[in-house]
C-alpha positions in Angstrom: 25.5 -53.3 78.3 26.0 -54.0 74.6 25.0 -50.8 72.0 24.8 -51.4 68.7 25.3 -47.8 67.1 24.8 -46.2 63.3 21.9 -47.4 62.5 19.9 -46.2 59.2 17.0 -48.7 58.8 14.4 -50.5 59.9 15.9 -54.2 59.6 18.9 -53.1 60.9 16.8 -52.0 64.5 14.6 -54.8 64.7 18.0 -57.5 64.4 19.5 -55.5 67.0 16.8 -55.5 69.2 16.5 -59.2 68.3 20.1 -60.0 68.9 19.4 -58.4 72.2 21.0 -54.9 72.2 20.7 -53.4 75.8 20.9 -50.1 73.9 20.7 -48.5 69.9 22.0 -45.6 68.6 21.1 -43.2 66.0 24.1 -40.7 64.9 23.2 -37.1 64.1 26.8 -35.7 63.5 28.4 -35.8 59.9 28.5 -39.3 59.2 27.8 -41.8 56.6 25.8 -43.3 59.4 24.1 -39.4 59.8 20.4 -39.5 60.0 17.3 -36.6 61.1 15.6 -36.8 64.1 12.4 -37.2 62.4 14.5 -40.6 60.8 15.4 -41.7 64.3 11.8 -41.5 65.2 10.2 -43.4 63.0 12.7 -46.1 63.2 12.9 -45.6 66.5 8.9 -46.1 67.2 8.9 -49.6 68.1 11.9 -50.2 70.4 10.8 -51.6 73.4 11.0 -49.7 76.7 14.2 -52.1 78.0 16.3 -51.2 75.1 17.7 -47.3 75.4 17.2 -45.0 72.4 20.8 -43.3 72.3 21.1 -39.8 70.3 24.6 -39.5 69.3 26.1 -36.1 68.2 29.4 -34.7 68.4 29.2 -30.5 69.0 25.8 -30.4 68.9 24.8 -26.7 68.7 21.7 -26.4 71.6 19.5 -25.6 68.7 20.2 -28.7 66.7 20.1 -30.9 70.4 16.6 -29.5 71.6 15.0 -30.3 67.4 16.4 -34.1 68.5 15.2 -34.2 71.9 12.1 -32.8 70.6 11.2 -34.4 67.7 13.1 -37.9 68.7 13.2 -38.2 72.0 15.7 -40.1 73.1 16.8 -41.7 76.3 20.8 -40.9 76.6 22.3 -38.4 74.8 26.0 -39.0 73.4 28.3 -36.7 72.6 31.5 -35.3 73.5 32.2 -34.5 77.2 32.7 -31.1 76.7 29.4 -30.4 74.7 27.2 -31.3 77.9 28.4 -27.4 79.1 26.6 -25.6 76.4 23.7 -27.9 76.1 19.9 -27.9 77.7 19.5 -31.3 78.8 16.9 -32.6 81.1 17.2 -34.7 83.7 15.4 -37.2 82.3 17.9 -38.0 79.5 20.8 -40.2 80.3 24.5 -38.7 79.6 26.9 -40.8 78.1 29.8 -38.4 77.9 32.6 -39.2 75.0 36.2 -39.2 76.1 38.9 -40.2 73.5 42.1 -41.8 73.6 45.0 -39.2 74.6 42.6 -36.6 76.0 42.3 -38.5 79.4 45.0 -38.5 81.7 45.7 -39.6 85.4 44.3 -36.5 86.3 41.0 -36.3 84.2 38.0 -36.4 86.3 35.8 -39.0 84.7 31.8 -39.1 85.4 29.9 -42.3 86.7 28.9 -43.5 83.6 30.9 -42.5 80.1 32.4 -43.8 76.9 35.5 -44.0 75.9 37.1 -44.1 72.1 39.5 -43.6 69.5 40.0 -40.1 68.0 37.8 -40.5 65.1 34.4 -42.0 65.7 32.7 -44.6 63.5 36.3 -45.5 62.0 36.8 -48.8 63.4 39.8 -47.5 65.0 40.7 -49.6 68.1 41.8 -47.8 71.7 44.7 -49.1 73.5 43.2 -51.7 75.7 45.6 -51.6 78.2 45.2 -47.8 78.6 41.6 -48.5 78.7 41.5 -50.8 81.1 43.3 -47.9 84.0 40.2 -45.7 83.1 37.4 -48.5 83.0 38.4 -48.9 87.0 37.0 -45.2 87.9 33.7 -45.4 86.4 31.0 -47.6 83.7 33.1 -47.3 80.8 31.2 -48.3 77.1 34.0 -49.5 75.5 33.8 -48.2 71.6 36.0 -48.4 68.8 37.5 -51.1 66.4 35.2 -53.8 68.3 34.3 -56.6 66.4 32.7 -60.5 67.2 36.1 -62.0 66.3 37.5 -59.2 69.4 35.2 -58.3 71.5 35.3 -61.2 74.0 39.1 -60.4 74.3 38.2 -56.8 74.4 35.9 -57.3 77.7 38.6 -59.5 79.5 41.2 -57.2 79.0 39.4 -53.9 80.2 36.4 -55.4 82.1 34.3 -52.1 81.2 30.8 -51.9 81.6 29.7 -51.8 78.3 30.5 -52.2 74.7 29.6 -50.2 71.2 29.9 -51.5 68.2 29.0 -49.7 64.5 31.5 -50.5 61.7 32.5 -53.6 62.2 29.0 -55.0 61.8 28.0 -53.8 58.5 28.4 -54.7 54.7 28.7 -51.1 53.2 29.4 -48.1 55.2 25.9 -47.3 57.1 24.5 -50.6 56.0 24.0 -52.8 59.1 24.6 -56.9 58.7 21.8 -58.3 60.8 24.2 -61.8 61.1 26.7 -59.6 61.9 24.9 -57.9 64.8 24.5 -61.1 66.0 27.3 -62.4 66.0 28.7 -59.7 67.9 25.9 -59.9 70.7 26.7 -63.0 71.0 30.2 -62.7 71.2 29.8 -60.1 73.9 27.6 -61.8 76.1 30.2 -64.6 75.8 32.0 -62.5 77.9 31.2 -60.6 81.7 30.5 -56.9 81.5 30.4 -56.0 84.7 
């Protein structure tokens, strides 16, 4: 499963659906990446069916989730694990629940499906793979966090998790996507087995 998240524009959709993105993201938490659910809509509006819509927040109040599920509908919603206790969601949204580097322990009871990062989203700043790698066992761990093409195929053999996210390290500018880039990084991915 390879996400390409942060995205702002039209161009920047289309070449990841093109690329072949499993899944795109549209982040609705402070971010130079931040867009409004009426945004994420209209880019949104074209995605095929096979490619998931992700809505990605981080403390959503349930206010500001139910104006995105409503107005932008979305097929996951991502945000921090602990969020999902205070929020409506309904079953037919997806969770993708965020678990960050030195909050996860042996003990830490980790969902079927989930995504695991550094501290700091959208920073580029890489996990410990080898850390990453004892959680990606327990569950279908999206890998996030200081991915990149020239990584990512290293990345997936060292932690074998189910999926990888990418945002940063495929654009020119902060929130400005690089369609070769996006490629490049699908490609690099699927160079590699997810399993």
């Amino acid at each position: 499963m390879i996400k390409i998240c942060g995205l702002t524009d039209k161009a920047a959709v289309t070449a990841a659906i093109d690329a072949g993105a499993d899944a795109v993201g549209f982040v609705f938490a402070k971010s130079p990446r931040q867009v409004t659910a009426a945004v994420a809509a209209t880019l949104a509006s074209d995605v095929p069916a096979h490619v998931q819509r992700v809505a990605v927040m981080r403390h959503p109040s349930n206010a500001e989730w139910q104006e995105v599920l409503a107005r932008f509908a979305p097929d996951v919603l991502q945000t921090d694990a602990d969020d999902f206790l205070q929020l409506d969601v309904p079953a037919k949204v997806e969770r993708w629940p965020v678990y960050r580097e030195g909050a996860v322990t042996a003990d830490t009871a980790l969902p079927a499906t989930f995504l695991y990062e550094g501290s700091n989203s959208g920073t580029g700043e890489r996990v410990d793979w080898g850390l990453a790698a004892t959680y990606a066992r327990r569950g279908r761990m999206i890998l996030a966090g200081g991915l990149s093409a020239a990584n990512v195929t290293a990345a997936i053999e060292s932690v074998a998790p189910w999926g990888v996210d990418v945002s940063s390290a495929v654009e020119s500018a902060p929130g400005m996507k690089d369609p070769a880039k996006i490629a490049a990084f699908v490609i690099a991915a699927k160079s590699a087995k997810l399993n």
